[in-house]
MIPA-970177 format. One record per atom (N, C-alpha, C, O): residue in three letters; x, y, z negated. Coordinates in pm, whole numbers, plus 50000, padded with zeros to 5 digits. Layout:
BEGIN
alaXYZ...
# end
This chain:
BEGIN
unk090612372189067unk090972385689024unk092092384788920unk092112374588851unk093012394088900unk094532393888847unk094252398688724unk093612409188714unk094692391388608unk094082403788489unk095472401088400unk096072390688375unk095732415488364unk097212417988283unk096712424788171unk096082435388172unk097122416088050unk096652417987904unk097552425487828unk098662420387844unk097612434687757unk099062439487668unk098672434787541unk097482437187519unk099322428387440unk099222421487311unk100422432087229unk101532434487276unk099752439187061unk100662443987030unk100582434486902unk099522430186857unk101622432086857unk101942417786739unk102402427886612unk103462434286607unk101572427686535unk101582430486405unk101532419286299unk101552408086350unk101452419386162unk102082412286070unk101222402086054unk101602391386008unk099392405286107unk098432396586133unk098342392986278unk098282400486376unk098332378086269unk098742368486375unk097342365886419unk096522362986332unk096922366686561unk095872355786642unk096372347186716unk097522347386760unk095342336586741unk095552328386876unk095372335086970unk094452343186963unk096172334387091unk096092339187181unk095222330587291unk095502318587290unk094432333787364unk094142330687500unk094602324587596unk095722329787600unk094562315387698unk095212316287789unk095272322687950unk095112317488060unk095502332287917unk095332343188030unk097242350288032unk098142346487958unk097322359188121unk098072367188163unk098532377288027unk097652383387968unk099552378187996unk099762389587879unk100792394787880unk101792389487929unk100792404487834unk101732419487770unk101782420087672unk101022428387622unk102732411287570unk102812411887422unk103632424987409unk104552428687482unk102962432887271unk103782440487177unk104072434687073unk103192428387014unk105412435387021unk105282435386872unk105852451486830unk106452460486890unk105462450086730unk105892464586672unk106512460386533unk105802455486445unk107552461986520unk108312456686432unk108442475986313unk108162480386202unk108852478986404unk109082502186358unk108752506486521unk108642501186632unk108672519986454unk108572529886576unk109852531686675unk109982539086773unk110772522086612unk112382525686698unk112602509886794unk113442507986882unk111332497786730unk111822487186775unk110362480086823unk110092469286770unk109282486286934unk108492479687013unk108842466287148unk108872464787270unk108972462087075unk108982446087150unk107592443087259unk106412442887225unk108012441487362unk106702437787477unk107612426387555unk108762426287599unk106522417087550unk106652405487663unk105522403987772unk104352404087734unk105802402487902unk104832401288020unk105302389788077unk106412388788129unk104022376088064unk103822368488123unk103502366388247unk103182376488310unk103502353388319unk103412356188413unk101802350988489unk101172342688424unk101112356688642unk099942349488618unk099542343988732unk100302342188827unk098382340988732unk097682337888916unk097132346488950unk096462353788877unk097332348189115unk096442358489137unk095662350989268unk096102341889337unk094342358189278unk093342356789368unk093772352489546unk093632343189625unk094412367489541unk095062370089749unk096372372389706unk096812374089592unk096852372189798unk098702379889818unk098272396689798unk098782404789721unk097492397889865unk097222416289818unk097062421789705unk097282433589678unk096522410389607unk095912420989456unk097362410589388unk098132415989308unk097532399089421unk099262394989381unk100162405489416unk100542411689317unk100652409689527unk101752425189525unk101812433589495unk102862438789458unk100172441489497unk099942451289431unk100182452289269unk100932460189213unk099162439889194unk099432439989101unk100942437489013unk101202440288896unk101752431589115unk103252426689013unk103972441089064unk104962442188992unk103932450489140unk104252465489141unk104272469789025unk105102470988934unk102582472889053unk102462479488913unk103082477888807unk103812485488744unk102702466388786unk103322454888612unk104692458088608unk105302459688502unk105382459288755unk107092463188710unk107242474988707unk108352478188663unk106282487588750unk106812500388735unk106402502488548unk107202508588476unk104862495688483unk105102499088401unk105902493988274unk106102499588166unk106362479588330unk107532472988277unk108842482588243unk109372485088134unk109142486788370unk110312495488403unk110212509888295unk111092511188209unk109052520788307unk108552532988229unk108582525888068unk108972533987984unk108352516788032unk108392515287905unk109592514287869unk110052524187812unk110282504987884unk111862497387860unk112552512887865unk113012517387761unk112582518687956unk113382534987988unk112912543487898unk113612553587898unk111842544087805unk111442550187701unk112542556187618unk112882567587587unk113112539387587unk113972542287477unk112732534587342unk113472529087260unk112032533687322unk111002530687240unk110212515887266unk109062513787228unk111042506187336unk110122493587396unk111222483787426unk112032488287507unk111472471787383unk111982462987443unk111042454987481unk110152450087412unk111402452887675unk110372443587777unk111322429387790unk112522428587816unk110472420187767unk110942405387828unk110082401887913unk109182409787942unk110142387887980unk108902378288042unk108852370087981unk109882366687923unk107292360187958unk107172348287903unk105952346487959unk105262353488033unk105782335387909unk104752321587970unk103262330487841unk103482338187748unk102072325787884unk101022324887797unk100602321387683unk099712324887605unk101522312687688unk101772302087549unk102722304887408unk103012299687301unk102942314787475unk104032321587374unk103812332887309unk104432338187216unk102372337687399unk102132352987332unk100992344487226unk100342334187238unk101162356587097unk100382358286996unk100222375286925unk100942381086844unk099022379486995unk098702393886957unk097712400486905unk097032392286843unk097232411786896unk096512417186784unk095332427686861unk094102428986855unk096462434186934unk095692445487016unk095852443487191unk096962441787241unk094682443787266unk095082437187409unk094602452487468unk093882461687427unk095562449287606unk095232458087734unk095122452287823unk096002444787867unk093442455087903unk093572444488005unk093562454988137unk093192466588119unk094042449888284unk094182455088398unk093352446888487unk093542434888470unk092662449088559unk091992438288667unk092052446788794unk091632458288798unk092482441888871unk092642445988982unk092002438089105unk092192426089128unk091272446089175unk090912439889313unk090782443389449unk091192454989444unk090442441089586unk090322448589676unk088702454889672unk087672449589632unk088882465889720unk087862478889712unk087122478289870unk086032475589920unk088442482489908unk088172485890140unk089252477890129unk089792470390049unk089422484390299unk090852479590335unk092192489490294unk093362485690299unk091792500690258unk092832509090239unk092612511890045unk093372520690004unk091932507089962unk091682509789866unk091362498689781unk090822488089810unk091822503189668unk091712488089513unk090932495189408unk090962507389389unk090002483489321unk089562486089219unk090312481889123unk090662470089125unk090842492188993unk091582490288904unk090542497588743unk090372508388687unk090102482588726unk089632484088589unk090442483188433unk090632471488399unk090902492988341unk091712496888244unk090932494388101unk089782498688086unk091522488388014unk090602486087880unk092152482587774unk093142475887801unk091772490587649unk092202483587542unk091542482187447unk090512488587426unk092042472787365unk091152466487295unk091892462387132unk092802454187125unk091382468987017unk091552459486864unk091412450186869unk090282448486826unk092042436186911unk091702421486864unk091142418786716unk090202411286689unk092012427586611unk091862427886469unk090752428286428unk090022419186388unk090492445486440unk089612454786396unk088192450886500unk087052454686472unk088452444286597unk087052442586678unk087172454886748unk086162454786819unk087692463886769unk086952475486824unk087582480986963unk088812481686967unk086882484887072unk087612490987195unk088072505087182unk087352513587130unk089402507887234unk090152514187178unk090352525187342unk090992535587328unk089892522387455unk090072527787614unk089242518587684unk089182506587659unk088602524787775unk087992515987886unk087572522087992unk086622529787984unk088312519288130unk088142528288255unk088212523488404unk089032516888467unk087202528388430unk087702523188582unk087762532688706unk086952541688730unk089002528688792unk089262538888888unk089452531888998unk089822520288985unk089252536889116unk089482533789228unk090282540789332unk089972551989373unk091442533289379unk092622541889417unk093162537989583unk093002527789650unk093692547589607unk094012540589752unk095952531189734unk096802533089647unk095982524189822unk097032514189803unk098512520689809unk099582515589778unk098192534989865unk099362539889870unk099692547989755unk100832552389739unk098642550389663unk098902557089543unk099522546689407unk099712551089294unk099792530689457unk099752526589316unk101112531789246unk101222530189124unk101932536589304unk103122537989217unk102762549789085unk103272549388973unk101892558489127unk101302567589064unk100412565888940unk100472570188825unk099442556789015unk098482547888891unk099692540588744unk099822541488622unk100102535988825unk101362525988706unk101892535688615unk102082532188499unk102212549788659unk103152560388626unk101512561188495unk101522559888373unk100292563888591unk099372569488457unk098772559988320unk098532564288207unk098612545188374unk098692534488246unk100102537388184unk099942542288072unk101012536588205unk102472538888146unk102062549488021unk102062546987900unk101672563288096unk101102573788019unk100282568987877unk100342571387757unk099822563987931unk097992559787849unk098592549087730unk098162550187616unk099572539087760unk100282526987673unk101042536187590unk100742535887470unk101872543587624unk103042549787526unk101582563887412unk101402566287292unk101092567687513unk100492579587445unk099832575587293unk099872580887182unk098952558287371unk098582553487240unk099012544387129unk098452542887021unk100092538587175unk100832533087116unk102272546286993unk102712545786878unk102422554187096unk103842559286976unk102482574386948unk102502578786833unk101862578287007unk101462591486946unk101662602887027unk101152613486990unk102122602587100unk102592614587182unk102042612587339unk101492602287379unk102352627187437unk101652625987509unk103152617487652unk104362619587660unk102462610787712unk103312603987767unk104212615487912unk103762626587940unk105152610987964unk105922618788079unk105962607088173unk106962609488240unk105602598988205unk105992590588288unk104892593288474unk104952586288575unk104342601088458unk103712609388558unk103732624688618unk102892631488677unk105372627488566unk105992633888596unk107312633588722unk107832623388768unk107642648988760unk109152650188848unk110422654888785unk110692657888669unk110952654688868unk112312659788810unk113072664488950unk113462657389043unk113142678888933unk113972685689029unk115382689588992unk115592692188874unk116592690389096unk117962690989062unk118412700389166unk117702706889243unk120022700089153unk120932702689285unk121282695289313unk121762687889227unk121342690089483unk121662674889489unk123202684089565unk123022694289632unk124622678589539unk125822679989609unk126502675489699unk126902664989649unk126862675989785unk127602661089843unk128772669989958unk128142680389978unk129592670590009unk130762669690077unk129942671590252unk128862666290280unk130772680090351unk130222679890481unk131152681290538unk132042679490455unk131802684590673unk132402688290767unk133492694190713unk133232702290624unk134502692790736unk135792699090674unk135352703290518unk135152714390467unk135292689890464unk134422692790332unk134082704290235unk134212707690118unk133502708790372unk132062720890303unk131642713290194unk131532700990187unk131392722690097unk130012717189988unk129022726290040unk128852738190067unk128162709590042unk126572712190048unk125432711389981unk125062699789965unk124462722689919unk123562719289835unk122442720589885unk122052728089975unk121772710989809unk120132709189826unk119122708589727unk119482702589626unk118082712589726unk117282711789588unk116722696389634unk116492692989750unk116572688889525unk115692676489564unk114612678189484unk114712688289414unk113522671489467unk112812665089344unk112092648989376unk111372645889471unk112362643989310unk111412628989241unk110932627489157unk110952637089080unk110362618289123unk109312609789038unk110512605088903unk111652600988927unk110062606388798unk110632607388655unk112032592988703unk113252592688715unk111112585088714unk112162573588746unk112562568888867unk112332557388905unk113312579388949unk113892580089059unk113512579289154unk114202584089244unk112102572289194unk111652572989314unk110662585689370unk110082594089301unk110672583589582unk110072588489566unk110752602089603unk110152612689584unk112082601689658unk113202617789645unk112772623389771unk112172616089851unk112912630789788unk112282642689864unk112992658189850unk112632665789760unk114432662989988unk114532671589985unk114062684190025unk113602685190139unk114102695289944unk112822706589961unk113892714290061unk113452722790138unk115132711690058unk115972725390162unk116902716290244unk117062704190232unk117412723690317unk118082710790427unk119992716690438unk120902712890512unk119942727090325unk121622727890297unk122402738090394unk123632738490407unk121532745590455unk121752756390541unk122182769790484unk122712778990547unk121852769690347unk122312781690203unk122742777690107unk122452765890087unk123382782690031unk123682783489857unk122142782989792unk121302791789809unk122002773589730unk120762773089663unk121012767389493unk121922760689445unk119872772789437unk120292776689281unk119232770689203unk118322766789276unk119042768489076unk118442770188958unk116742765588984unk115762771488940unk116762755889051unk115132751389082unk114212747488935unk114062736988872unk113872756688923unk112142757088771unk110652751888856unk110182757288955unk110172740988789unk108762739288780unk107962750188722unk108282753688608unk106922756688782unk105522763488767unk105112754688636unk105342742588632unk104622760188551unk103912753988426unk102952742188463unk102652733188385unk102372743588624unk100772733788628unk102032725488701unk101542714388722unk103332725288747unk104142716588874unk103592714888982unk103632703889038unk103052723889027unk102542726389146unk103562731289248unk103442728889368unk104772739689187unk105312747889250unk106922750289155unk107032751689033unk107882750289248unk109132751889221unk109882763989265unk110192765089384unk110132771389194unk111052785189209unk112472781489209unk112972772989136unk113252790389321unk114442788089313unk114972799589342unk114222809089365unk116442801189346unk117232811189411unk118002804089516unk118372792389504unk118312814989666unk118632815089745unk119712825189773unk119572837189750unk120652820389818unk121572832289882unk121802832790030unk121892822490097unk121882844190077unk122132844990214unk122482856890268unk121632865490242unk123432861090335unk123792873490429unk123622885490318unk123042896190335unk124332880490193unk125032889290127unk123692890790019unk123972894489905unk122332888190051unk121132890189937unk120812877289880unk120912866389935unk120362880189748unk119602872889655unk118132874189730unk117732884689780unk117312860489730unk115922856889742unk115702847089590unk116372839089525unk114182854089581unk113282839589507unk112752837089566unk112082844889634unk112702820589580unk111982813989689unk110902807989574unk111132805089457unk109482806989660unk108512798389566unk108132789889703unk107832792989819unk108242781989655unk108232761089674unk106482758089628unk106012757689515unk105952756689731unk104652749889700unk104642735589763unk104662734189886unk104612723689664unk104882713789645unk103592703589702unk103712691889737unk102542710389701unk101742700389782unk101522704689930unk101402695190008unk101442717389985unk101372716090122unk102672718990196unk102642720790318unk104042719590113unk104822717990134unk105732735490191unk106822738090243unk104892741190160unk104902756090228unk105832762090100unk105822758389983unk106882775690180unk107642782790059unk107212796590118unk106622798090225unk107712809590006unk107642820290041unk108662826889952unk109152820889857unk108982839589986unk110052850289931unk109542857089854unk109662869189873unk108932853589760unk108502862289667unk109322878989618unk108702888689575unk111132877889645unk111302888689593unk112772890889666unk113062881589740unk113642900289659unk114542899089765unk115682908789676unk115112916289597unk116722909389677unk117662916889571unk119332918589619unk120102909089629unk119612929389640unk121292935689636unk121992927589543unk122882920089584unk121682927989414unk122262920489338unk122552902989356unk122122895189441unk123622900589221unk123032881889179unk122092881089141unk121662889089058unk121472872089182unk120022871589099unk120402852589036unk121152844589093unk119582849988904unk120012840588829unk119052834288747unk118262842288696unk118882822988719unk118622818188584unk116672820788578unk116132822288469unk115892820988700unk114452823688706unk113912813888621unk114692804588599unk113122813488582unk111932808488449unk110542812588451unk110392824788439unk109332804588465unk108272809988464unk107682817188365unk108562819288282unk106892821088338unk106342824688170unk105502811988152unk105332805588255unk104942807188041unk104082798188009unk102722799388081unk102052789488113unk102402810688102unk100912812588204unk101152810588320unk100312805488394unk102362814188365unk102662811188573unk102522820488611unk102412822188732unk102452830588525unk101562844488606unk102872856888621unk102672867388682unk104272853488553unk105282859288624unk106492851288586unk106662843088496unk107142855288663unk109002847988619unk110142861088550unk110282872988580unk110792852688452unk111872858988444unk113402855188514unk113932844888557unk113712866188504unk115092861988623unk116402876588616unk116512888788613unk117112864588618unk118472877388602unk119122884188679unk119452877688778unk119532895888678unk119842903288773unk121722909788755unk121962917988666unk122592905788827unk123712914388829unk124482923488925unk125012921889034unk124342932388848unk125162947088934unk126402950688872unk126392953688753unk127192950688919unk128662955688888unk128682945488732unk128432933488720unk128902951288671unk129822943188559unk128642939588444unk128872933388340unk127452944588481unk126452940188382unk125522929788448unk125572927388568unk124712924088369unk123932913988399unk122242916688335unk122192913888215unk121382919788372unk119892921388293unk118772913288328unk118652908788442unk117762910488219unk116562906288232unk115202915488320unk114712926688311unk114982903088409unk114202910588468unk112852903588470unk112782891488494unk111792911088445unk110682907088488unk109752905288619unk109602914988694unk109292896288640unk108182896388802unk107082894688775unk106852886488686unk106092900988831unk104882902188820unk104152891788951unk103902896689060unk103932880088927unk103732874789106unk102472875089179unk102172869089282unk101612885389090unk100332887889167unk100372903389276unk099852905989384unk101532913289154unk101582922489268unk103222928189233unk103622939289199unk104122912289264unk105492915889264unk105972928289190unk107022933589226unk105322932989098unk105862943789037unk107042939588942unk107162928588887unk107892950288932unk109082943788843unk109842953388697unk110312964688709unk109812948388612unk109912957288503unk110952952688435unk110852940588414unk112362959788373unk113322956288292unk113192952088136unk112762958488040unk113662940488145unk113452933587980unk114952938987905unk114852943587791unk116362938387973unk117412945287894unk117462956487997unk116652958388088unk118322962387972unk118292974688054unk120082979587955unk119882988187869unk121382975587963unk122582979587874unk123652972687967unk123162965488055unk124962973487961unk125762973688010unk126642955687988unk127522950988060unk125942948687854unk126212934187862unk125452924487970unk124492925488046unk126412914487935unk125932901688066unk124692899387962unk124762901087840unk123882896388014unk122562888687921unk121192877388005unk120072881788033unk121642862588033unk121472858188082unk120492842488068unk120732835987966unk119642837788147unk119182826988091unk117942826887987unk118012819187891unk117022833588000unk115992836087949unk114862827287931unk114782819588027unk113792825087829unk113322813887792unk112232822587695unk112222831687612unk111422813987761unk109612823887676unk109502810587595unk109722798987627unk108922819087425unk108242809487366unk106932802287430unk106352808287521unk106462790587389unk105522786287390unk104232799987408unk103872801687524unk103772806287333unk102982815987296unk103062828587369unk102312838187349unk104192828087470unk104672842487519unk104922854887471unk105112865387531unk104902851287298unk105022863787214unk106962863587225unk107452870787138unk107662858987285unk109072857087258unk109782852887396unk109282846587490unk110952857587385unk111962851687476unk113452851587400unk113992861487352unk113972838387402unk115322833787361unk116562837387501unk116702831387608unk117212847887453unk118532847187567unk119682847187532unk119752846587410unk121042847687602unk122212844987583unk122872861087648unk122902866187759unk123082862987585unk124122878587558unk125582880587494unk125802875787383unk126472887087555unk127632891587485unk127872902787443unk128952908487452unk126282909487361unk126322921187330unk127532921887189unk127992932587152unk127722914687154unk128732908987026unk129792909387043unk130562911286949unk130122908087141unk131752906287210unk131932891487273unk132662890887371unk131282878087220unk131192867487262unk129492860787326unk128462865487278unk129462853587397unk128182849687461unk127612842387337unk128152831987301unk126392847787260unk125332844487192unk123752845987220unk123152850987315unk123302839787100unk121712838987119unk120902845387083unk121002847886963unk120052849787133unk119422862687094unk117562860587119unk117112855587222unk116542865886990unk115222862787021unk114592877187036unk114642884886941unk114132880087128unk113042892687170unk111752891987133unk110992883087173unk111372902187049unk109882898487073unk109392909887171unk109682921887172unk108512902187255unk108212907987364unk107142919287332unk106662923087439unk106562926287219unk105872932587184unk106702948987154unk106482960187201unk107602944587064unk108022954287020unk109362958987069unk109822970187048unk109992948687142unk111232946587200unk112392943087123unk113552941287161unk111842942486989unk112962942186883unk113922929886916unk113472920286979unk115142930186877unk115902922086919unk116952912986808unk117682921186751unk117202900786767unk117592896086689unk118522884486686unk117932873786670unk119892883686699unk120722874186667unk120592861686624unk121212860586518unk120052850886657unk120202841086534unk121232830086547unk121272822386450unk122282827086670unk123972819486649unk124342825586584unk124312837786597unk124972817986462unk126082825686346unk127302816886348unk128322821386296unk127332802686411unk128042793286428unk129242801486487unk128862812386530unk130802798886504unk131592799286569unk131732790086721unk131582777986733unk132082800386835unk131752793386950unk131072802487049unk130442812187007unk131172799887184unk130222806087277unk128782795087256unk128772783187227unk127662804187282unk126152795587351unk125512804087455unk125532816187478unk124912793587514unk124272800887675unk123322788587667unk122982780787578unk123022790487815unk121332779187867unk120302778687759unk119882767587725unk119862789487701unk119032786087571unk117642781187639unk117532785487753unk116522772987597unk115582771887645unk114892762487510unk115352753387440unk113262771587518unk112572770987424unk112092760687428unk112092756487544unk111472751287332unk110982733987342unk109662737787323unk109192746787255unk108932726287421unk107482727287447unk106662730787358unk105782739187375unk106902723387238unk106222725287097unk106602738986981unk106092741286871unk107382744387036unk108342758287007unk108942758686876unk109212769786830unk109272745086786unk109922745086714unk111422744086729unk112172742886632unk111932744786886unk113332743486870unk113652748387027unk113012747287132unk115162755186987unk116152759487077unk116982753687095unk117842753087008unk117172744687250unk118212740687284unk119322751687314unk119252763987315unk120472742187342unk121542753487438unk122972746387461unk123292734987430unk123362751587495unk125402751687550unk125842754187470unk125392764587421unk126982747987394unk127892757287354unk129202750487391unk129462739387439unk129922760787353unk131252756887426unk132442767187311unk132552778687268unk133262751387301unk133892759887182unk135532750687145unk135692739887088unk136332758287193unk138032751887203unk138202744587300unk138942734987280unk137662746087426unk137652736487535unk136812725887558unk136872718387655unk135922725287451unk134802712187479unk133302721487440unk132922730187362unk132812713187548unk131102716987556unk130352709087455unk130892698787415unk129002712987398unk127882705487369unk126872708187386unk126582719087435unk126252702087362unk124422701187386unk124002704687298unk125092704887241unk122882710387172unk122242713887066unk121432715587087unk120882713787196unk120682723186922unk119732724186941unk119712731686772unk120482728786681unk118632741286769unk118342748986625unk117012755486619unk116262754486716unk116692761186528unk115702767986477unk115262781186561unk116112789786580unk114502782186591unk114172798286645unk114682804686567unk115162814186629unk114972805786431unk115572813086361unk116992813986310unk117512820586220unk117452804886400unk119162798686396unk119202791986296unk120342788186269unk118472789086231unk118862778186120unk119162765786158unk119122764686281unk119422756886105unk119512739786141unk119772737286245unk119192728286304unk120952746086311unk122152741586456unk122462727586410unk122922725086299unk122092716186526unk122392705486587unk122972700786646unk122252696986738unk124022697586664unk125322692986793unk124722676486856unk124942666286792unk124052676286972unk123312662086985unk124582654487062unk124662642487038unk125652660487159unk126062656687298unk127262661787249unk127202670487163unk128722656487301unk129522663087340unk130822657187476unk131172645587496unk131262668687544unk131802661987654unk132702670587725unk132892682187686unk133232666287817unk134212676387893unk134002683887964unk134892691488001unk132102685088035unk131782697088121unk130022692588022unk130142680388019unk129372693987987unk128182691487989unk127312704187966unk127852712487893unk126022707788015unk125352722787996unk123722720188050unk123082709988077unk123412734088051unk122082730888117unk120542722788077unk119692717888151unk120642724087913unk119432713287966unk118412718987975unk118332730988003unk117102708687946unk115892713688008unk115002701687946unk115332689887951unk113692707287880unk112972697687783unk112342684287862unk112682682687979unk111432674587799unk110942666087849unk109532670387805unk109662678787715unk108472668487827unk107212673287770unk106742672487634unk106162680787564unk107212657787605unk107392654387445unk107632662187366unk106902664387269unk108982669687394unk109722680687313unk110822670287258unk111632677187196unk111142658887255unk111592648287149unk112862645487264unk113962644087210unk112842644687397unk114062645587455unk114212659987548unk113652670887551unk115112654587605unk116432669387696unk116972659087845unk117152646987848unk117062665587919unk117512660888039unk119502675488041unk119372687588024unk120482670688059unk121572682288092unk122192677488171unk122142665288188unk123102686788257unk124002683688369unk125752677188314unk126522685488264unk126022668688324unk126962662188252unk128422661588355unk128322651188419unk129682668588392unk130192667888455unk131302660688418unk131432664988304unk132132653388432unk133512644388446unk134352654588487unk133962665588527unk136052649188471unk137182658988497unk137432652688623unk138352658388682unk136932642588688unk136882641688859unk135982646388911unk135702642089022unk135192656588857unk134062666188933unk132562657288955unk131572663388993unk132522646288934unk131402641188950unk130272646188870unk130882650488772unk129012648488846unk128592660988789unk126852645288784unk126812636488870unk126222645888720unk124902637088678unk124442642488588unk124842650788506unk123142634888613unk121812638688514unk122092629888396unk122342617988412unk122082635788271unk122082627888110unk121092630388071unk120782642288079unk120202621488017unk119062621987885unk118942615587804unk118912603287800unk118842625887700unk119102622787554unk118062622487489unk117282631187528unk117612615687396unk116492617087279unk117092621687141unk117732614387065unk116892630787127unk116972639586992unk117192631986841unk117972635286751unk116292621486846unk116352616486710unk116962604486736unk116792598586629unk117492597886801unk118512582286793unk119572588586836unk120542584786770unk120002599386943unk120892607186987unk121122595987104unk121532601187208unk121012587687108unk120832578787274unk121022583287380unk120072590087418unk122292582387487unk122412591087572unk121802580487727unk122112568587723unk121322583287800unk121212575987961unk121222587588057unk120642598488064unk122502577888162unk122432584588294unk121272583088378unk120732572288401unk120882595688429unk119752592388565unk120362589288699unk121032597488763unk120122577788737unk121042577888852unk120642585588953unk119422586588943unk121182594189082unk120812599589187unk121542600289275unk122652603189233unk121502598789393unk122342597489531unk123532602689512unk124562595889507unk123482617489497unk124412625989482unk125152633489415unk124462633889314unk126042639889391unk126342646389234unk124852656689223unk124072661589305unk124972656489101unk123272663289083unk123562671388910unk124202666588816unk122872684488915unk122982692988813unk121712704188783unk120612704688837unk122032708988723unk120862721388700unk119552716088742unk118882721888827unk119122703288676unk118002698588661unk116562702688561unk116532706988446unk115812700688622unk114052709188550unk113252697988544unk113502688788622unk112202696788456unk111712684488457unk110212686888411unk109952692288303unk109512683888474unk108052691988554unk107082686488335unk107442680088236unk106262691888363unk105542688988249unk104172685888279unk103322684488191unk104002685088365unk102472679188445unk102372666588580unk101282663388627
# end
């Protein structure tokens, strides 16, 4: 049986074992050091299975941003706190995967679990130890058992542009297109549980919202419109979307009701007002308006309707969207010909410039609240996924087949 140990190396040293290990050291919270040795295994089956795993969660850590991964021999690890993995065959179509961590120090067990999974799920399992290592190790709740939906682009027949919504698995695998490029397709949002992806559709002159149900693979038209329709967003309950609507020279917030499609106006005035974003709490929505004369940010409370300014910065802002933990507003701004990324106070205070570039917009939180995923475009049109972490300002491309933009990034 295969057993994979994680060792986190603090300032008190043990002997180590000679078994299979996953050293940490933890030097700061900015500089987690992990080494994975290498081991024996039983069959070739719980050997493939298991060195999968070990590299997807090799791979989810290192991509953190928060972990440097090496390999080494047994002999080299010396650690404090262990994680062990044992893996074995179950059936023929299924493995037993027993999970434990453990205080070497303190003596004390710290997780201990066992699950039994079928062989085609391990990429998934890896995705949820990944979870379980970072959650308890940095404090937070992990994303690595998450999707990420986009616009995928690419060139056709007398080079038509063609779009498609895709979604995958946080770290690229796993892609799967939801439309086959037969329409203009728009602005794909995860459902709060990610069960389900809303989009916009155009066709034969109307706006559709399409809702995308992601496990039996089934969509429906939830709503159908004369107008543009733009910029849809769930509420935090799932229980309606907001979404923008334009007629002649104005642009408004609109509400959906998706139990009995009822629809009720959030602006109702003659400015563009676009891109809407519910607090955490649903007592609020952050939007982008040029009731000012220039595109700014604006907070509603959804009670009273009162309405309140808080960009004072010089500059346009748009894409506002509220952070999981609702202490902060991302957004766009765009100001003398160059874009950025930010981020401020619900109350406009403490504007942040994280990003800056020659097309960049769009982002969209990570569950953490601590990073941003935005659409990053080049002056040769090539257009990719960037993610950034907030506090090192660390930028990484996501790679994806195709030019790819207006990305959402599931929270479940």
């Amino acid at each position: 049986m295969k057993r994979i140990i994680l060792f986190i190396l603090v300032p008190i040293i043990c002997f180590a074992q000679d078994i299979l290990y996953v050293t940490v050291s933890k030097n700061s919270i900015d500089n987690i050091k992990i080494v994975i040795s290498s081991a024996v295994y039983k069959t070739d089956l719980e050997k493939n299975f298991s060195e999968k795993i070990t590299n997807v969660v090799e791979a989810n850590l290192l991509n953190s941003g928060l972990f440097k991964v090496k390999r080494a021999t047994a002999s080299q690890v010396v650690g404090d706190i262990s994680l062990t993995i044992n893996l074995s065959k179950f059936s023929d179509q299924q493995l037993e995967l027993s999970f434990s961590l453990f205080d070497l120090f303190m003596k004390k067990e710290l997780m201990n679990k066992t699950m039994i999974l079928y062989q085609k799920d391990w990429r998934k399992m890896a995705h949820l130890i990944s979870d379980m290592i970072y959650s308890r190790l940095i404090g937070e709740k992990g994303h690595f058992n998450t999707k990420i939906t986009y616009i995928a682009e690419e060139r056709g027949q007398n080079n038509k542009c063609i779009r498609k919504i895709v979604v995958m698995d946080q770290d690229g695998s796993n892609v799967k297109y939801l439309t086959n490029g037969d329409r203009f397709v728009s602005t794909p949002r995860f459902s709060p549980n990610g069960e389900n992806i809303v989009y916009i559709s155009y066709y034969n002159g109307r706006s559709y919202i399409i809702l995308k149900n992601l496990k039996n693979n089934t969509e429906s038209v939830v709503s159908a419109f004369e107008g543009v329709l733009s910029g849809p967003r769930f509420a935090p309950d799932g229980k309606s979307l907001l979404v923008c609507c334009s007629s002649g020279s104005s642009t408004n917030i609109l509400s959906l009701d998706l139990a009995n499609h009822r629809i009720s106006k959030i602006t109702n005035n003659t400015s563009i007002n676009t891109s809407p974003s519910f607090s955490p709490d649903q007592n609020y929505i952050v939007f982008s308006s040029d009731s000012s004369g220039s595109q700014q940010l604006y907070i509603m409370n959804m009670v009273n309707q009162q309405t309140k300014r808080i960009s004072s910065n010089s500059g346009n802002y748009s894409t506002p969207v509220w952070s999981p933990n609702g202490d902060l507003v991302a957004f766009t701004k765009s100001k003398a010909g160059k874009f950025y990324i930010g981020v401020m106070k619900p109350d406009g205070k403490k504007e942040r410039l994280l990003s800056e570039g020659y097309k960049i917009e769009s982002p969209a939180w990570l569950p953490n609240g601590r990073e941003m995923i935005f659409t990053k475009t080049e002056p040769s049109n090539i257009s990719q996924l960037c993610l950034i972490d907030l506090f090192k300002q660390k930028h990484k491309i996501i790679s994806t087949q195709t030019n790819a933009f207006l990305a959402d990034w599931s929270h479940f």
